[in-house]
Biopython code that builds the backbone (N, CA, C, O; Angstrom):
import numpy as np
from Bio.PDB.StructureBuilder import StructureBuilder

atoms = [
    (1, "UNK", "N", (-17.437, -1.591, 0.909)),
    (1, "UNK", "CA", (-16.830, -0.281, 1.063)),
    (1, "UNK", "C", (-16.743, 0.067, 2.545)),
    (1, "UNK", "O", (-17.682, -0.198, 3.296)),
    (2, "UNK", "N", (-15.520, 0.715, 3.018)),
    (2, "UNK", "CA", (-15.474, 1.516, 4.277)),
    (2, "UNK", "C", (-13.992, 2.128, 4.364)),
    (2, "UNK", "O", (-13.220, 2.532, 3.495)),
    (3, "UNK", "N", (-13.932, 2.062, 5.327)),
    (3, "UNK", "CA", (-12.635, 3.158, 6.139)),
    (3, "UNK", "C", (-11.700, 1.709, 6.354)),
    (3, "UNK", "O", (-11.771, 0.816, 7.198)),
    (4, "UNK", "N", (-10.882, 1.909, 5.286)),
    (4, "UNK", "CA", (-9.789, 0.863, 5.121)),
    (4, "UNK", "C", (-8.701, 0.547, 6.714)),
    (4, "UNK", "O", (-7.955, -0.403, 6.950)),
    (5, "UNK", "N", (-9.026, 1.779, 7.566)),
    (5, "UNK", "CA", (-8.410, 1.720, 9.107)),
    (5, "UNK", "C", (-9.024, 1.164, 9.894)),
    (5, "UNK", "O", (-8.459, 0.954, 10.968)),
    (6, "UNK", "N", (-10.685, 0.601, 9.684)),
    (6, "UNK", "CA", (-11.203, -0.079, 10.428)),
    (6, "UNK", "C", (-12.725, -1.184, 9.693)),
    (6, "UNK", "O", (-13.913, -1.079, 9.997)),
    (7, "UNK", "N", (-12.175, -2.022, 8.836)),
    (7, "UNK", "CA", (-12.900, -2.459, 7.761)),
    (7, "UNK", "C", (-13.610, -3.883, 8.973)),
    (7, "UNK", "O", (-13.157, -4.662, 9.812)),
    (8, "UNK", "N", (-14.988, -3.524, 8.340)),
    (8, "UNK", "CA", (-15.995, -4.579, 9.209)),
    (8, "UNK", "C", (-16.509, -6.074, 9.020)),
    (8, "UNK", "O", (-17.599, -6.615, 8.834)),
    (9, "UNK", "N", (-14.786, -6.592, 9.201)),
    (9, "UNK", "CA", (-14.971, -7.860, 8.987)),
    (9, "UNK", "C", (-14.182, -8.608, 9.827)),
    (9, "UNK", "O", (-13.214, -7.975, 10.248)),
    (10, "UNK", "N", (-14.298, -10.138, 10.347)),
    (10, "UNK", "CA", (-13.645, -10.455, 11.466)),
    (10, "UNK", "C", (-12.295, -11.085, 11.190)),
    (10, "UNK", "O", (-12.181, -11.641, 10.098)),
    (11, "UNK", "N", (-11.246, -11.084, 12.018)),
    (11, "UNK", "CA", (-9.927, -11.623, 12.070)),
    (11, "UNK", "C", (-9.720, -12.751, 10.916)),
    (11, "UNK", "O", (-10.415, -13.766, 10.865)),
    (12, "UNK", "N", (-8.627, -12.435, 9.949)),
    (12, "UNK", "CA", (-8.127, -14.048, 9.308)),
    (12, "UNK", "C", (-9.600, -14.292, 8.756)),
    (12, "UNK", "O", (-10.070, -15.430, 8.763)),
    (13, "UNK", "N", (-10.345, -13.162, 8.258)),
    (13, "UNK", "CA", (-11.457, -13.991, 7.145)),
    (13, "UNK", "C", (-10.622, -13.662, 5.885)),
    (13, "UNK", "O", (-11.545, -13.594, 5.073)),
    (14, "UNK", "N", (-9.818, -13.483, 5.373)),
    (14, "UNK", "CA", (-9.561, -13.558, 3.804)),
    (14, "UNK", "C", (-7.746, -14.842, 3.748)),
    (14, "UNK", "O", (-6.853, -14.859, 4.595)),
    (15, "UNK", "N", (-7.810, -15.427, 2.853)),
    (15, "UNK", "CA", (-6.557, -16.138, 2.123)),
    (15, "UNK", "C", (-5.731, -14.702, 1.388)),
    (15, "UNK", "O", (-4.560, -14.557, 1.037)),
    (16, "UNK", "N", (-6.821, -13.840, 1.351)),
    (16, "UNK", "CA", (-5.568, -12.783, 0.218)),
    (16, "UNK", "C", (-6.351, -11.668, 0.308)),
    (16, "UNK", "O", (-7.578, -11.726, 0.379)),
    (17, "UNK", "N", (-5.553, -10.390, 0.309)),
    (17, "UNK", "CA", (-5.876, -9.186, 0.272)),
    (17, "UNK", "C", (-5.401, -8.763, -0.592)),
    (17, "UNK", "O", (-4.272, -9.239, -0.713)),
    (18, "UNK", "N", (-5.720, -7.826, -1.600)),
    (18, "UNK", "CA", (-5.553, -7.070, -2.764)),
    (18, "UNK", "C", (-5.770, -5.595, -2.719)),
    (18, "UNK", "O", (-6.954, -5.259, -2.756)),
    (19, "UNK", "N", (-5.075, -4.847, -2.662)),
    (19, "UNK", "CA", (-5.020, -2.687, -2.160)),
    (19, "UNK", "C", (-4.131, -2.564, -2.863)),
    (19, "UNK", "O", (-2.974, -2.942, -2.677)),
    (20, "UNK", "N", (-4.915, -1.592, -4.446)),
    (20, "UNK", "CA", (-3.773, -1.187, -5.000)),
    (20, "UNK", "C", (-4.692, 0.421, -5.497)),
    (20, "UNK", "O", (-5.799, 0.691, -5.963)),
    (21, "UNK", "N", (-3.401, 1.221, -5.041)),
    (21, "UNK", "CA", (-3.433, 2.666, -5.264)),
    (21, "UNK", "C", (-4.774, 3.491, -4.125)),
    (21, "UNK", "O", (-5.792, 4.183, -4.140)),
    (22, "UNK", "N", (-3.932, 2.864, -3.353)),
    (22, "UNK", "CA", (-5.114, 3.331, -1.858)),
    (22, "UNK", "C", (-4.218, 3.875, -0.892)),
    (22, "UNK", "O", (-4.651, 4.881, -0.332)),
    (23, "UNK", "N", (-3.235, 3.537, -0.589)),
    (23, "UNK", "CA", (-2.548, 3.293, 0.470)),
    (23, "UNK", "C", (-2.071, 4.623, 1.002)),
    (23, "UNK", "O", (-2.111, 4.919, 2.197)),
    (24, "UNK", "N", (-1.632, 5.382, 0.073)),
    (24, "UNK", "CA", (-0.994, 6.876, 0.169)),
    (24, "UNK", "C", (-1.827, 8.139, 0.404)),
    (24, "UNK", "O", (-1.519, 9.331, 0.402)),
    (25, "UNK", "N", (-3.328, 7.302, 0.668)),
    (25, "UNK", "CA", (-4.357, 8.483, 0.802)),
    (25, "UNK", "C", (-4.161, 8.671, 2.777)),
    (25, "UNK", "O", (-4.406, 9.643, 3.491)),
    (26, "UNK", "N", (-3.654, 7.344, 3.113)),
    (26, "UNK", "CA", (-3.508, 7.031, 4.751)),
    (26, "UNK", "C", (-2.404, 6.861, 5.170)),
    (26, "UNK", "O", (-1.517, 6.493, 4.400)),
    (27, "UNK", "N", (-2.153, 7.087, 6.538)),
    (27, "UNK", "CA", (-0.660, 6.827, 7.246)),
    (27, "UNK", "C", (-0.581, 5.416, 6.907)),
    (27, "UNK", "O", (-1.628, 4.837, 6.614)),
    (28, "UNK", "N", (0.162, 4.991, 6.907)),
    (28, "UNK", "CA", (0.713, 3.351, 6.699)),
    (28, "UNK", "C", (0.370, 2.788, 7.955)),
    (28, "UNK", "O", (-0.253, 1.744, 7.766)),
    (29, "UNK", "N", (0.532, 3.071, 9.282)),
    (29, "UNK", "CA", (0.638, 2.720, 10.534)),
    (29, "UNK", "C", (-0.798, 2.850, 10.833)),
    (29, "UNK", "O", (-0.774, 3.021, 12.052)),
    (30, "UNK", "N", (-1.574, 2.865, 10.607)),
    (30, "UNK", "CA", (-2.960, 3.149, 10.461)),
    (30, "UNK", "C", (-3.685, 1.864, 9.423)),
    (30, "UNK", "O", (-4.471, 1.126, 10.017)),
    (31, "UNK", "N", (-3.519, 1.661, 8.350)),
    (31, "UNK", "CA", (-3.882, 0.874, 7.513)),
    (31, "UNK", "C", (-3.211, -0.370, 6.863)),
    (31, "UNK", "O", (-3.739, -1.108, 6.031)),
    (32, "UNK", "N", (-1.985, -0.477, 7.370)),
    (32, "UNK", "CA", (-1.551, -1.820, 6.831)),
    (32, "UNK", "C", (-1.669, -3.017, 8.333)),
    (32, "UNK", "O", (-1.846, -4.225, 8.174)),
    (33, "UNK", "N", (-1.526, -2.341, 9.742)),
    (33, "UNK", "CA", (-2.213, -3.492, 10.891)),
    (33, "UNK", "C", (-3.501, -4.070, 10.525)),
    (33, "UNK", "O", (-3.745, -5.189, 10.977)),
    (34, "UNK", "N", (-4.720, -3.266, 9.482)),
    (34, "UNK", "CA", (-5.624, -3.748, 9.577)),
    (34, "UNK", "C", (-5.706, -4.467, 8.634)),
    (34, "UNK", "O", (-6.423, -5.467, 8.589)),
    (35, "UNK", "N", (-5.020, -4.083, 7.790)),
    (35, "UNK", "CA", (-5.465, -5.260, 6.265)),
    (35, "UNK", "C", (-4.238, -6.551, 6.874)),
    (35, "UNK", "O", (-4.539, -7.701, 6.555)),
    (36, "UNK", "N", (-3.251, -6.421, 7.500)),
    (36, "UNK", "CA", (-2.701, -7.913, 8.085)),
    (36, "UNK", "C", (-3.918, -8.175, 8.661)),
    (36, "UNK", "O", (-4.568, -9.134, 8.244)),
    (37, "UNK", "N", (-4.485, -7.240, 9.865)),
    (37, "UNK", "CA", (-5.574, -8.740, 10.642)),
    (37, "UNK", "C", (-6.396, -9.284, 9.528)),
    (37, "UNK", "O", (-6.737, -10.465, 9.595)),
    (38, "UNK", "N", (-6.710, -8.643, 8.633)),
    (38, "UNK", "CA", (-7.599, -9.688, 8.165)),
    (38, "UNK", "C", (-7.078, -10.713, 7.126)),
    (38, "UNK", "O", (-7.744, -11.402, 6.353)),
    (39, "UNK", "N", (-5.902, -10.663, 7.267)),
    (39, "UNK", "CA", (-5.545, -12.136, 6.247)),
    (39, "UNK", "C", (-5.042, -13.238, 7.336)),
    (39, "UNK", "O", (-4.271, -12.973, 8.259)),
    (40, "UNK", "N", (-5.669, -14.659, 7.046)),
    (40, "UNK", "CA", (-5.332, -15.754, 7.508)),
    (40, "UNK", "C", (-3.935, -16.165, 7.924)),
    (40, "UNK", "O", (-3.132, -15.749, 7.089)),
    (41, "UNK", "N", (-3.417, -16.751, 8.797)),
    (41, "UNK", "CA", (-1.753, -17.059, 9.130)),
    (41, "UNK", "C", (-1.706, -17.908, 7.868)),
    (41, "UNK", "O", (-2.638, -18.684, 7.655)),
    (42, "UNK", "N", (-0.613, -17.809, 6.954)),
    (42, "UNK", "CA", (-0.150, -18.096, 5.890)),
    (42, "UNK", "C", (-0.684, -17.504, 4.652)),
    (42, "UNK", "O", (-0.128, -17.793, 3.592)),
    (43, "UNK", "N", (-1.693, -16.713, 4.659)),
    (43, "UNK", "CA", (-2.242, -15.914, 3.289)),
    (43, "UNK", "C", (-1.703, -14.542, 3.171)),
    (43, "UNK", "O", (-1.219, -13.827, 4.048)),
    (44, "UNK", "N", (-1.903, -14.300, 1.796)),
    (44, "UNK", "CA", (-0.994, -13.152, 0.865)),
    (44, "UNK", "C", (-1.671, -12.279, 0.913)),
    (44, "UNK", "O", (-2.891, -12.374, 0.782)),
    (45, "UNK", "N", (-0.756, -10.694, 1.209)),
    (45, "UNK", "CA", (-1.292, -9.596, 1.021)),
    (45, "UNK", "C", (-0.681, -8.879, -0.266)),
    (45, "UNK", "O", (0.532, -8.718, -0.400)),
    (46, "UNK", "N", (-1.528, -8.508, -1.099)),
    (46, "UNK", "CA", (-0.377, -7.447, -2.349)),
    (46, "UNK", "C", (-1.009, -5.984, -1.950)),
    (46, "UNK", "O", (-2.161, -5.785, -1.564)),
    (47, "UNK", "N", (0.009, -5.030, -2.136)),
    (47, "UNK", "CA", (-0.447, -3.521, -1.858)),
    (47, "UNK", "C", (0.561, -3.189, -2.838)),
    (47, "UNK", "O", (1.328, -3.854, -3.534)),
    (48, "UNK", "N", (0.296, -1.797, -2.660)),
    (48, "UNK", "CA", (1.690, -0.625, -3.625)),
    (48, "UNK", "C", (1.592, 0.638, -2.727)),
    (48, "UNK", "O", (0.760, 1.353, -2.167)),
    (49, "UNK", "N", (2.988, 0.487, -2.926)),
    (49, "UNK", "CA", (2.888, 2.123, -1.793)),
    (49, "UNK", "C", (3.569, 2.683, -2.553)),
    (49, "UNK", "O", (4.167, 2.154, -3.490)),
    (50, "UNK", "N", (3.580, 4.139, -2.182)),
    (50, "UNK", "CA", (4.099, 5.091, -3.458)),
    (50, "UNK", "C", (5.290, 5.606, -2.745)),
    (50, "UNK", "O", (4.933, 5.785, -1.581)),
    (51, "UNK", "N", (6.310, 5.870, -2.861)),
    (51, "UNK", "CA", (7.712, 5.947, -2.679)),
    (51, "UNK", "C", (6.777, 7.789, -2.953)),
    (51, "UNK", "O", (6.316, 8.574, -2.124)),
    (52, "UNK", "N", (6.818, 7.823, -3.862)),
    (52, "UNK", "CA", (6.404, 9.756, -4.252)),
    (52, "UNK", "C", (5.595, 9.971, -5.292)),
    (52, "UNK", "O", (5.431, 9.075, -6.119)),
    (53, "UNK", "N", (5.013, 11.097, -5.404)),
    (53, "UNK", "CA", (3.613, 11.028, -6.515)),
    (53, "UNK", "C", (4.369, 12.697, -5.806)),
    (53, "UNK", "O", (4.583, 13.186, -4.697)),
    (54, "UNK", "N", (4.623, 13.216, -7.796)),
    (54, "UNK", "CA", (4.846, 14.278, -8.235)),
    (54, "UNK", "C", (3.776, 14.891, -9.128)),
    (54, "UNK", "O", (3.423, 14.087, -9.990)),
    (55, "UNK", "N", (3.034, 16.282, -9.203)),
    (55, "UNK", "CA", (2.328, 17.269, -10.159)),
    (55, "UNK", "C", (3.312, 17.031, -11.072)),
    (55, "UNK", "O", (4.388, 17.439, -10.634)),
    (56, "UNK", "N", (3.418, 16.444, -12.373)),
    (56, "UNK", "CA", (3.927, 17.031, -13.271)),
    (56, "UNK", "C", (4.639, 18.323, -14.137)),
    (56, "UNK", "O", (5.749, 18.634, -14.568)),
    (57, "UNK", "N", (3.103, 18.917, -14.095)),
    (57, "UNK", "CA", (3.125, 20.618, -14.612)),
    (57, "UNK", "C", (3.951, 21.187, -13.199)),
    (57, "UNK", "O", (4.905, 21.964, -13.153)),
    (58, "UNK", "N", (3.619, 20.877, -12.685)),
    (58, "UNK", "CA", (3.935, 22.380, -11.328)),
    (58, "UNK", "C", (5.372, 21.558, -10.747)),
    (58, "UNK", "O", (5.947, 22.194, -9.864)),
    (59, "UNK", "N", (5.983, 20.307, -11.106)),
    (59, "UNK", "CA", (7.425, 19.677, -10.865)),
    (59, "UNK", "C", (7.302, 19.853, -9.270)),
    (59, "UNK", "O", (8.304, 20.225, -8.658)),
    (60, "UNK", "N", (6.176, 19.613, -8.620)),
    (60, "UNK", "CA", (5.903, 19.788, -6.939)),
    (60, "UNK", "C", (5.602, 18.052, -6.161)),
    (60, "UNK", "O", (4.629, 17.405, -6.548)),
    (61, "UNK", "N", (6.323, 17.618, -5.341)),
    (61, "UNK", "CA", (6.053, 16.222, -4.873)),
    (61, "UNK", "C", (4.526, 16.559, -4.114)),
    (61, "UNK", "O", (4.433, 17.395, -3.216)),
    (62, "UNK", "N", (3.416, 15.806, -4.606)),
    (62, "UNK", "CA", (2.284, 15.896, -3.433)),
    (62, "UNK", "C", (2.080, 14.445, -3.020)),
    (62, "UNK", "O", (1.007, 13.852, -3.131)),
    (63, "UNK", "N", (2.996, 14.020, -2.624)),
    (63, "UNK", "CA", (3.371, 12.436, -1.719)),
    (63, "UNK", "C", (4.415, 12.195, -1.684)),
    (63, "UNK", "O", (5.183, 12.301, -2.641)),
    (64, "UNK", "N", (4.715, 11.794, -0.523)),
    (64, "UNK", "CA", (5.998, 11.163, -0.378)),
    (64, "UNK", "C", (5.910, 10.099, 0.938)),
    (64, "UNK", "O", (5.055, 10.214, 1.817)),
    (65, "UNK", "N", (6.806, 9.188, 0.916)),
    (65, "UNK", "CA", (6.773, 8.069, 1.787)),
    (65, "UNK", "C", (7.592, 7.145, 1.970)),
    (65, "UNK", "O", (7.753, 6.405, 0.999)),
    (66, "UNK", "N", (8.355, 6.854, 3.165)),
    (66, "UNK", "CA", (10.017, 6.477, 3.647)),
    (66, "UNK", "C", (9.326, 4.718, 3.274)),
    (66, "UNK", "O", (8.562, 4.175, 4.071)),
    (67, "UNK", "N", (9.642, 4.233, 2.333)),
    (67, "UNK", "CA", (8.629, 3.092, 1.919)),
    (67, "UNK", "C", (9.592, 2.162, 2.681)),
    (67, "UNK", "O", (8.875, 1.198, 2.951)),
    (68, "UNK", "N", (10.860, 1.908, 3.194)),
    (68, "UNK", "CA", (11.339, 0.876, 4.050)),
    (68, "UNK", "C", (10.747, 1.086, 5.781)),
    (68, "UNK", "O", (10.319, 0.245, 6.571)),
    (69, "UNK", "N", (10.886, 2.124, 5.881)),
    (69, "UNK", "CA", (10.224, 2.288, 7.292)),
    (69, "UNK", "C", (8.631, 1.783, 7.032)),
    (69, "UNK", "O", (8.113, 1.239, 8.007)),
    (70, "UNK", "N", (7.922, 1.890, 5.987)),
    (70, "UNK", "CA", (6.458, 1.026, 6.224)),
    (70, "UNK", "C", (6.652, -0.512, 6.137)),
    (70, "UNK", "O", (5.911, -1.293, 6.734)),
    (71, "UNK", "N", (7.707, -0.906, 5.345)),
    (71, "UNK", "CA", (7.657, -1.970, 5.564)),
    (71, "UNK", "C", (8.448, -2.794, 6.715)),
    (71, "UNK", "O", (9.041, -3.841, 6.456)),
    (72, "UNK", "N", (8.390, -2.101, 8.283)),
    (72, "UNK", "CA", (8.584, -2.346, 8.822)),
    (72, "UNK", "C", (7.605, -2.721, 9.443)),
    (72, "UNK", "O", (7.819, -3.321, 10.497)),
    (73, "UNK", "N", (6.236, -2.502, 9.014)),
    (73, "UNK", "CA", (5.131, -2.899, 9.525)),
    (73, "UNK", "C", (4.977, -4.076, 9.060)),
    (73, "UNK", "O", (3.831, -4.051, 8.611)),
    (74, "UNK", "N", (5.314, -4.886, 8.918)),
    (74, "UNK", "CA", (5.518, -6.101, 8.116)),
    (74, "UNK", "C", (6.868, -7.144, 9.186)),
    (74, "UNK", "O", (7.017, -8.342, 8.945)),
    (75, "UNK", "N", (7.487, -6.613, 10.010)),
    (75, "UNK", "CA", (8.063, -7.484, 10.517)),
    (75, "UNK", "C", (8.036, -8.717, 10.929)),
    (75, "UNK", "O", (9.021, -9.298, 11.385)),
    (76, "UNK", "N", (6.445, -9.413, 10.749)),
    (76, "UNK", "CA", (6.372, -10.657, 11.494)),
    (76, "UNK", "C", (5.598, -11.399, 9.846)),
    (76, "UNK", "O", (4.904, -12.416, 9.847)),
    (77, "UNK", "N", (5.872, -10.768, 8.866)),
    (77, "UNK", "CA", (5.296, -11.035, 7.356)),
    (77, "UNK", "C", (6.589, -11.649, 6.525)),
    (77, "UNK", "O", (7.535, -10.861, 6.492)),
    (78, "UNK", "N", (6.699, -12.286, 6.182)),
    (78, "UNK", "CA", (7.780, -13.007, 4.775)),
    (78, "UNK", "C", (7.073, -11.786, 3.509)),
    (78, "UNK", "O", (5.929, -11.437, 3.219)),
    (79, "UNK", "N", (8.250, -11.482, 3.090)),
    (79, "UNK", "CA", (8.279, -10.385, 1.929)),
    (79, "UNK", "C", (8.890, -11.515, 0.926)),
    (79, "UNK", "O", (10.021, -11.988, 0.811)),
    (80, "UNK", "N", (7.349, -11.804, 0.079)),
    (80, "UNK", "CA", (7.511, -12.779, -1.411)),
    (80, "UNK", "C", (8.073, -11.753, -2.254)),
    (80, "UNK", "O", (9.112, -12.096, -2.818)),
    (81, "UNK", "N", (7.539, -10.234, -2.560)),
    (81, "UNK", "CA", (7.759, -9.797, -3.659)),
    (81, "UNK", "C", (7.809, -8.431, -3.479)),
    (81, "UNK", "O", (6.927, -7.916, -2.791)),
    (82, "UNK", "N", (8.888, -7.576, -4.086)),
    (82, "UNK", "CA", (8.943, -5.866, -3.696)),
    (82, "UNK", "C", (9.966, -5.740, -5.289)),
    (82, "UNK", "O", (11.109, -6.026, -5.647)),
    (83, "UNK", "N", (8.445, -4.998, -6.017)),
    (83, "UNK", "CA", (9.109, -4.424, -7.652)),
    (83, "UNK", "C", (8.813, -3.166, -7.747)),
    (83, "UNK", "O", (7.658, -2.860, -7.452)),
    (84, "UNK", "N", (9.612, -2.255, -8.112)),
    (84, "UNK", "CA", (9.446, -0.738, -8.153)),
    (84, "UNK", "C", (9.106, -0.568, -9.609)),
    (84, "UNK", "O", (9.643, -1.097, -10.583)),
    (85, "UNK", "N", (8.154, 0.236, -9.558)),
    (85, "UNK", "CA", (7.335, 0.725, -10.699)),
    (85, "UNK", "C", (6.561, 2.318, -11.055)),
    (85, "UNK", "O", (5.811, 2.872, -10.251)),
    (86, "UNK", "N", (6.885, 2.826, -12.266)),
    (86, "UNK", "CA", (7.008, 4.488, -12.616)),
    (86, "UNK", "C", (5.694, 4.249, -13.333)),
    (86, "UNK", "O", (5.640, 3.343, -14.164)),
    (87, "UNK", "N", (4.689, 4.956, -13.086)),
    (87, "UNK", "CA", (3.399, 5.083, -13.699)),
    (87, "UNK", "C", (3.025, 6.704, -14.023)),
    (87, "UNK", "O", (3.253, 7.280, -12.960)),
    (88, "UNK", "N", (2.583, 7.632, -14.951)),
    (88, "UNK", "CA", (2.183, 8.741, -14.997)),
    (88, "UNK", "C", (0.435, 8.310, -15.363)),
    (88, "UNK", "O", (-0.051, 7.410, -16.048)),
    (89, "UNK", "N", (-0.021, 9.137, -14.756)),
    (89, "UNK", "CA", (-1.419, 9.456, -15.072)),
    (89, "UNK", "C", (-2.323, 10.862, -15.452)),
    (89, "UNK", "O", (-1.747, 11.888, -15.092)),
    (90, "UNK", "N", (-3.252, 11.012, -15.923)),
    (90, "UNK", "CA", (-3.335, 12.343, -16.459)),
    (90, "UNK", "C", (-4.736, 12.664, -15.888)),
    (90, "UNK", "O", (-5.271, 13.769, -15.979)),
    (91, "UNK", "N", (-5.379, 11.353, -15.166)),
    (91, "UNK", "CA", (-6.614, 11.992, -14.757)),
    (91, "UNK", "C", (-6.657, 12.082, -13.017)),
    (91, "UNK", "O", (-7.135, 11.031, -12.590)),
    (92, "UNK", "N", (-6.244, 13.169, -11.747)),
    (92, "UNK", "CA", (-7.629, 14.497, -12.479)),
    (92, "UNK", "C", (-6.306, 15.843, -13.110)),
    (92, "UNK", "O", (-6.585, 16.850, -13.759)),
    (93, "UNK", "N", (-4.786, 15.367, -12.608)),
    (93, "UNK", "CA", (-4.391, 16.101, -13.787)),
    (93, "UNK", "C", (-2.998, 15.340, -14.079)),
    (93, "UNK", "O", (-3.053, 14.185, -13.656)),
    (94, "UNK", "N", (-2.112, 15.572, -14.513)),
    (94, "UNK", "CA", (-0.962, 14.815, -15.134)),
    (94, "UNK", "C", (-0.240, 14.741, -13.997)),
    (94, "UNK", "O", (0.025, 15.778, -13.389)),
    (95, "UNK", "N", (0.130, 13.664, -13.599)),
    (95, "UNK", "CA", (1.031, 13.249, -12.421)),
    (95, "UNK", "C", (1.923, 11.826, -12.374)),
    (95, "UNK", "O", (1.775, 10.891, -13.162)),
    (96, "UNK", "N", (2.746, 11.875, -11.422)),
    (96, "UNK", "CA", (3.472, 10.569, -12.067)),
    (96, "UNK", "C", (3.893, 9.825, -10.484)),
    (96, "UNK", "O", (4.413, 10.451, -9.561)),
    (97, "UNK", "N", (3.517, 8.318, -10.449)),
    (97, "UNK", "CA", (3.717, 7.794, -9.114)),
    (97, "UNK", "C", (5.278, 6.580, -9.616)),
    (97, "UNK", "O", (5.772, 5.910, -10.523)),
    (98, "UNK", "N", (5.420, 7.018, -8.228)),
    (98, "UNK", "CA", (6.805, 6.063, -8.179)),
    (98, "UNK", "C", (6.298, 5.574, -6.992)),
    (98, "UNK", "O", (5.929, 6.200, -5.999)),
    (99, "UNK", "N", (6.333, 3.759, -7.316)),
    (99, "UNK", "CA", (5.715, 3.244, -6.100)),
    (99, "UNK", "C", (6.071, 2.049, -6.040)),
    (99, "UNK", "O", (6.176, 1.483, -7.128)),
    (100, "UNK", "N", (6.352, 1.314, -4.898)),
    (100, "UNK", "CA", (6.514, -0.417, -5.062)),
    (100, "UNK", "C", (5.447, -1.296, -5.326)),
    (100, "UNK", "O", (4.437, -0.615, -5.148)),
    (101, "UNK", "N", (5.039, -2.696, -5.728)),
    (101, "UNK", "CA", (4.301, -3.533, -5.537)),
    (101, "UNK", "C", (5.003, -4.589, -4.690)),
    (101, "UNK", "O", (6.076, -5.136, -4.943)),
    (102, "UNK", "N", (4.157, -4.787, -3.577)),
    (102, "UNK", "CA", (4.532, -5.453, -2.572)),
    (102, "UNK", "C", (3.716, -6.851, -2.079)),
    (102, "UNK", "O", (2.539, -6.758, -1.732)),
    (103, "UNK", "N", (4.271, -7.878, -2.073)),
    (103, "UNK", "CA", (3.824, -8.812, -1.740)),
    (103, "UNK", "C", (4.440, -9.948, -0.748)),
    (103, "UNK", "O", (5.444, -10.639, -0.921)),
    (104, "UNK", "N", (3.464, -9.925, 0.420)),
    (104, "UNK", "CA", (3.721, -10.444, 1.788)),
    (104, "UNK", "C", (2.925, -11.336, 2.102)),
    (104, "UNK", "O", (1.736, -11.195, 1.814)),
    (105, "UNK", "N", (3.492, -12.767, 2.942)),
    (105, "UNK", "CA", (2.880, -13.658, 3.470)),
    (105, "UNK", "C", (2.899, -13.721, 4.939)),
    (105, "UNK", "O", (3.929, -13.911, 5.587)),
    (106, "UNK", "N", (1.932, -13.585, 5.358)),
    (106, "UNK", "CA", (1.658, -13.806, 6.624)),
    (106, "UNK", "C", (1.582, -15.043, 7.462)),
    (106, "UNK", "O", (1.296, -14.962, 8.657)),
]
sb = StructureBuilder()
sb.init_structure("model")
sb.init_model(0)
sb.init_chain("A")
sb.init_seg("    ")
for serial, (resi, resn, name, xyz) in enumerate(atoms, 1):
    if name == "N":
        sb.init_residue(resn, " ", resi, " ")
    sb.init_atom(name, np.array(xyz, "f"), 0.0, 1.0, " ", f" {name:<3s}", serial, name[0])
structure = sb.get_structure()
């Protein structure tokens, strides 16, 4: 566990990184440089970023995110995989994410 902007482990220790439903709590520009350093030159990162996460009841966006401009943080990454996907959830109250799953090789 830690602060996904500055996680305490050294350069290119992982083959693969796995962050799913984290990402939208942080600026992108903040947390996706660090999860690249730590994947190896040629290992896979998967994340999901949320395009928008709407209140349901109250029809109010409480996220939103220009999801091509983050994946500009990715410019020096091969983009294996980008699938858009509608999820609602009800816990801690009914809400619904529209978000990509993204998968990049470094």
């Amino acid at each position: 566990m830690g602060d996904i902007r500055k996680l305490k482990y050294k350069n290119s220790s992982f083959d693969a990184v796995y962050c799913v439903n984290t990402l939208f709590y942080l600026a992108p520009e903040a947390s996706i440089p660090e999860l690249l350093r730590l994947v190896k030159e040629g290992g896979v990162l998967f994340i999901t970023l949320d395009e928008k996460i709407i209140n349901i009841d109250e029809g109010k966006i409480i996220h939103s995110l220009n999801v091509e401009d983050a994946l500009k943080l990715f410019k020096s990454c091969k983009i294996l995989g980008k699938t858009y996907v509608e999820r609602i959830d009800k816990i801690p109250f009914k809400h619904k994410h529209f978000f990509y799953e993204i998968t990049v090789q470094k």
